[in-house]
C-alpha positions as a printed Julia matrix, in Angstrom:
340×3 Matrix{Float64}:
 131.38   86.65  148.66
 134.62   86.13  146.24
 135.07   90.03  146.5
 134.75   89.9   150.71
 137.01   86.93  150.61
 139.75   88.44  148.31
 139.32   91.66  150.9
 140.66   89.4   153.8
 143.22   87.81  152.03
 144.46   91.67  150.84
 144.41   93.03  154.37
 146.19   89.4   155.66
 148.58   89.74  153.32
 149.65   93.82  153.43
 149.66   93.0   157.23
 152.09   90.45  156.93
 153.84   92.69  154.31
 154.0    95.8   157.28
 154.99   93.34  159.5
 158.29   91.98  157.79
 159.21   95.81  156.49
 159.75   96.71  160.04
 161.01   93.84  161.36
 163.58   93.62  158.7
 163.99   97.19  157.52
 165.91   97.23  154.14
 169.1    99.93  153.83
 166.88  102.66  151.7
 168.21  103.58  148.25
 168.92  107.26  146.97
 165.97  108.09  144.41
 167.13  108.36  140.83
 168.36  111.72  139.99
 166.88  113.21  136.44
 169.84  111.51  134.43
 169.16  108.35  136.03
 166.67  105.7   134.88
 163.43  106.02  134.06
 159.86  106.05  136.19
 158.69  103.87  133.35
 159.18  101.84  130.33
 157.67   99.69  127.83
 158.85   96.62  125.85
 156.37   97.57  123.06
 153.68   99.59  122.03
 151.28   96.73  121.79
 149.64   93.95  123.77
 151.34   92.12  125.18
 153.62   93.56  126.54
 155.69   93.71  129.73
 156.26   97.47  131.7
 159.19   98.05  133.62
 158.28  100.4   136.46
 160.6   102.93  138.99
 161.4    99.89  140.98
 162.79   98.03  138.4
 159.64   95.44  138.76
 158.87   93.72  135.18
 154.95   93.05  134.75
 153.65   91.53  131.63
 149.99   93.04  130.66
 148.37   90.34  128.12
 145.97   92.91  127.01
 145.11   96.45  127.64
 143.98   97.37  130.81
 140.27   98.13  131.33
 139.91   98.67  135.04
 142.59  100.37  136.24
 142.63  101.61  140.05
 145.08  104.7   141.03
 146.04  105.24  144.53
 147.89  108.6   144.06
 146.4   111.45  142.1
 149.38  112.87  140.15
 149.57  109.92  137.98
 145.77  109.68  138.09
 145.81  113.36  136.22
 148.57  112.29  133.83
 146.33  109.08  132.72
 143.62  111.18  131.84
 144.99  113.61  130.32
 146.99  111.21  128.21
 143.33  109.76  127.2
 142.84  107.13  129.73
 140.01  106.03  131.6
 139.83  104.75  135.26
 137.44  103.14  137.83
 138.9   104.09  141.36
 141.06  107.01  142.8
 142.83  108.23  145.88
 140.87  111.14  147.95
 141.86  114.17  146.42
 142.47  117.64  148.07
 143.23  120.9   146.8
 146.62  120.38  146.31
 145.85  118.94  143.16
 144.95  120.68  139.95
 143.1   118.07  138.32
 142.81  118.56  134.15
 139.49  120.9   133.93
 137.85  118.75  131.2
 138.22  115.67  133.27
 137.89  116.55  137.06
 134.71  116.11  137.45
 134.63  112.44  135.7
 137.91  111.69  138.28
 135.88  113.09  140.9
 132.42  110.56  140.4
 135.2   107.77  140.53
 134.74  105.76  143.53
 137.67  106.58  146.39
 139.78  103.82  147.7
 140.96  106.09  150.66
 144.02  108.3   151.05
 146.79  108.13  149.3
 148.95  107.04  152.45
 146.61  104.87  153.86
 144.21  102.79  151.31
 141.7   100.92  151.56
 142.42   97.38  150.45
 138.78   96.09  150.51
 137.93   99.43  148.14
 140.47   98.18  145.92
 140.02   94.71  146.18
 136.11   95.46  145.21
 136.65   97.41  142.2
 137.81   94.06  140.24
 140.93   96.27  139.01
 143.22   94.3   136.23
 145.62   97.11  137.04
 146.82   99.02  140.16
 149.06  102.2   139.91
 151.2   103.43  142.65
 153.96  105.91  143.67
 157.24  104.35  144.19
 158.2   104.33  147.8
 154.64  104.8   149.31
 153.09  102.17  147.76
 155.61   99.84  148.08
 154.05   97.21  150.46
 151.12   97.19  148.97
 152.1    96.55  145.32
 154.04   93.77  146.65
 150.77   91.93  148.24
 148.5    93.33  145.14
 150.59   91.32  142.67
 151.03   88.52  144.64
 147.11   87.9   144.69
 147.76   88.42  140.67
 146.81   92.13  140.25
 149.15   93.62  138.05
 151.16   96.97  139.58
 152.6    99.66  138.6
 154.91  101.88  141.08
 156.08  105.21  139.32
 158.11  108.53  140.29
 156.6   111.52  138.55
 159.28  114.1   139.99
 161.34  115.39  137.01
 160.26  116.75  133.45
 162.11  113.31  132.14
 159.79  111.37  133.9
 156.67  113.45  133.02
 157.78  112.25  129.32
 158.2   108.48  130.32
 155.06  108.55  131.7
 152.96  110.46  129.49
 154.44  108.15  126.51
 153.67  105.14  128.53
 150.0   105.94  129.43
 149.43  106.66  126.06
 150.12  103.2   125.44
 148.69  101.86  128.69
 145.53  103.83  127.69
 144.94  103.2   123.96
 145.67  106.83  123.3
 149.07  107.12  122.42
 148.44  110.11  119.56
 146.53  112.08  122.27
 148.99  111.44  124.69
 151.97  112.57  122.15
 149.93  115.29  121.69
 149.42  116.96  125.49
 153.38  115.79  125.78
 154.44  117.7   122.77
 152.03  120.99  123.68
 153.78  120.48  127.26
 157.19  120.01  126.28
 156.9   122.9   123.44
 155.85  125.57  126.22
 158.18  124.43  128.61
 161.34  124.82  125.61
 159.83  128.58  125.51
 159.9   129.57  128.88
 163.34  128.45  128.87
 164.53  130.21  125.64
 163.13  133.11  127.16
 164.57  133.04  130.19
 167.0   135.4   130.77
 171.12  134.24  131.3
 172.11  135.95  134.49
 173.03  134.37  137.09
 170.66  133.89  140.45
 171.07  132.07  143.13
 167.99  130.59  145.34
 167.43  129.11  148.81
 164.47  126.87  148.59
 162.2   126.44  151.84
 159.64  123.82  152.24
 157.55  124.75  155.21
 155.5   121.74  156.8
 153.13  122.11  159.64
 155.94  121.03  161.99
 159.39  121.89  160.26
 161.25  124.05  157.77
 163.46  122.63  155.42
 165.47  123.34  152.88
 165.07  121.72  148.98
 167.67  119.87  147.1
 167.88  119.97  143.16
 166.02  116.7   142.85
 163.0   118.33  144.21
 160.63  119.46  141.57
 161.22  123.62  142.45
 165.08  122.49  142.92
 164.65  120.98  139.22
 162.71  123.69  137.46
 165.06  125.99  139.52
 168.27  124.24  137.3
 166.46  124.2   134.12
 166.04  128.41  134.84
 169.65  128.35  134.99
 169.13  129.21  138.9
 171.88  128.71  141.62
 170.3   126.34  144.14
 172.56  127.56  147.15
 171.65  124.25  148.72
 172.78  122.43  145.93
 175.31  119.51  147.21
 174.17  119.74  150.49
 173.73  116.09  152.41
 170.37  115.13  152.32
 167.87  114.58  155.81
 168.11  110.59  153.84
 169.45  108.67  151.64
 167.09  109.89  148.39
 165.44  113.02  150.16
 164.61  116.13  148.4
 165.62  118.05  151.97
 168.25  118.85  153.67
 168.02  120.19  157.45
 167.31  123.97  157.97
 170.37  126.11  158.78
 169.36  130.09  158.93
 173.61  130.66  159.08
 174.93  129.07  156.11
 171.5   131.28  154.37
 172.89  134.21  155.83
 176.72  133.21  154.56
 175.29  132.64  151.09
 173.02  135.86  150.61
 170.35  134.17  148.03
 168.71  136.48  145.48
 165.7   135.25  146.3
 163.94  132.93  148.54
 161.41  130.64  147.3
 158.63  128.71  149.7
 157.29  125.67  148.95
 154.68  123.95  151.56
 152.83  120.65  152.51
 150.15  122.24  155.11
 146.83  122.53  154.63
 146.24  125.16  151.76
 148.94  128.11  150.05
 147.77  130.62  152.91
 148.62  128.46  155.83
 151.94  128.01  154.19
 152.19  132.21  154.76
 150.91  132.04  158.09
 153.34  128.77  159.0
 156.74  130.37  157.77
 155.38  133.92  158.67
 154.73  132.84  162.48
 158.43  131.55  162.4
 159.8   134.9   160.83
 158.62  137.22  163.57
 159.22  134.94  166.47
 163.02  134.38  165.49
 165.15  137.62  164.31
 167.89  135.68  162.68
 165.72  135.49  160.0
 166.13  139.17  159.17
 169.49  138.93  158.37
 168.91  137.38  154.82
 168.66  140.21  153.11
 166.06  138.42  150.56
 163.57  137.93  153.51
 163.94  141.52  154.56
 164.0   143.3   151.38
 160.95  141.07  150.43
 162.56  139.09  148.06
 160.52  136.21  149.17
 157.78  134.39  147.39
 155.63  131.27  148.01
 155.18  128.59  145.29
 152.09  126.95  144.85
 151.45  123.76  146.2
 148.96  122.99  143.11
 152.43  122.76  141.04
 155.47  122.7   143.52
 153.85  119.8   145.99
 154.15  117.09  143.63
 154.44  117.12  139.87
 151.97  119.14  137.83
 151.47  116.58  135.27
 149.16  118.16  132.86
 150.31  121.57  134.26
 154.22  120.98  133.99
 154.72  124.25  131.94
 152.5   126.47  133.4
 154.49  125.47  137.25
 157.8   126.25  134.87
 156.11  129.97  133.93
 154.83  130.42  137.38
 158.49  129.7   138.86
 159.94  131.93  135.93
 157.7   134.53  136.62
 158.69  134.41  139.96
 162.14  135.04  139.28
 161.62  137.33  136.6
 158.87  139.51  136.94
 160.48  142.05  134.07
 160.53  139.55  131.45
 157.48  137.2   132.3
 155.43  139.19  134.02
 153.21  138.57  137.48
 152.9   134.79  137.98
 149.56  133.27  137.12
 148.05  131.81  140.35
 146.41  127.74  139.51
């Protein structure tokens, strides 16, 4: 009965939540670029404590969280990986490559719904003494979760910086922090080699992300735009204006691709699965013949990222989306990328 009643008061409260974010629509605010401040940060490395999250929300934890509730999977990944244990996730799709030795314990977790729609009353059931969010989608309902005194936790996992953040912070969050130093160190080691390796001349690269109604083009604070700087890749999108304040995409313009000649073109997708990312931008190439006049495209200089590591942040996988990008670029030196 207290769960069932909590559940009504959740959904009352997100609705009035919805309800006064579009009546009164706040001026949005650019996301943080990688030199900017954190996703998250701790006051201390024991309880308690008080964690300062992407949104620049302070909540104090008394003790360490034992039932902890994730409503997007990327995070979810990171937690365990970093030693954590959960009781409730997000539906997951194949999108996501979860950690091998934990997917199938993240997959018995029960689901509280998708991660752009959840279900309060799954949440609300799961008694959780923490809930952790992504920054921007979870926004609403963070705000009515800790106003019912469930403590929440909105993050940004886009860069390699905040990969670290995090991974230091779950270790903490978790009661793992050697572990967690540990997968962060193995990460961060491969990722310093890839880069070392890397050769020093200079690229440029037009960034597509193909959706199952547009094409875009990425920005450098995309994750492929990122990993694409660390390369010591041209972005020839980079300092283009954005679709909105804070997006990773700017609006699709075949001309100024044409004016700027990439060496190669790189695909990155939010469809259903990698091949209808092919089919999607491949429909699109033979219907419009403006296309062919990027040389890239024509000579086959083309290649489509996984969405397993280019989608959203690879967590546990952050060096192997690095060597898959590299490999990409540089065949000669790394080889044929290494498909999730």
């Amino acid at each position: 009965m207290l769960r069932r009643c909590l559940s009504l008061l959740l959904l009352a409260v997100l609705s009035l939540a919805a309800a006064c974010s579009s009546a009164t629509s706040a001026p949005e605010t650019p996301s943080a670029s990688p030199a900017d401040a954190g996703s998250i940060s701790l006051s201390g490395d024991s309880f308690p404590l008080t964690v300062t999250d992407t949104a620049k929300r302070s909540v104090k934890l008394e003790k360490r969280p034992e039932r902890v509730v994730f409503l997007s999977g990327t995070p979810l990944n990171i937690w365990y990986d970093a030693g954590g244990t959960a009781v409730g996730r997000p539906e997951l799709t194949g999108n996501l490559r979860l950690a091998s030795e934990h997917a199938e314990k993240i997959m018995a977790l029960p689901s509280v719904g998708l991660p752009y729609a959840t279900d309060t009353e799954a949440v609300a059931a799961l008694n959780p003494d923490l809930v952790v969010g992504i920054e921007g989608v979870h926004d609403s309902a963070a705000a009515a979760y800790q106003n019912l005194g469930i403590a929440t936790v909105l993050l940004r996992v886009r860069s390699h910086r905040d990969l670290q953040q995090v991974y230091r912070a779950f270790g903490v969050l978790g009661g793992n922090p050697e572990l967690a130093g540990q997968r962060l160190a193995a990460i961060d080691a491969r990722y310093s080699e890839i880069l070392a390796k890397a050769p020093k001349k200079p690229l440029s690269v037009a960034i597509l992300f193909v959706t199952a109604d547009t094409i875009s083009v990425k920005l450098d604070n995309s994750i492929a735009g990122q990993m694409a700087n660390d390369l010591g890749l041209t972005n020839i999108a980079s300092g283009a204006t954005p679709d909105n304040p804070g997006s990773e995409t700017t609006p699709l313009d075949i001309e100024f691709i044409v004016a700027r000649q990439p060496d190669h073109v790189l695909v990155t997708s939010m469809v259903g699965n990698n091949d209808l990312a092919r089919q999607t931008l491949q429909t699109q190439l033979d219907q419009n013949p403006a296309w062919k006049a990027i040389d890239a495209i024509r000579e086959g200089r083309i290649s489509y990222l996984p969405q397993q590591y280019f989608l959203f942040n690879a967590g546990p996988y952050y060096d192997d989306a690095l060597a898959y990008l590299a490999a990409t670029v540089h065949p000669e030196v790394f080889g044929a990328p290494v498909e999730p």
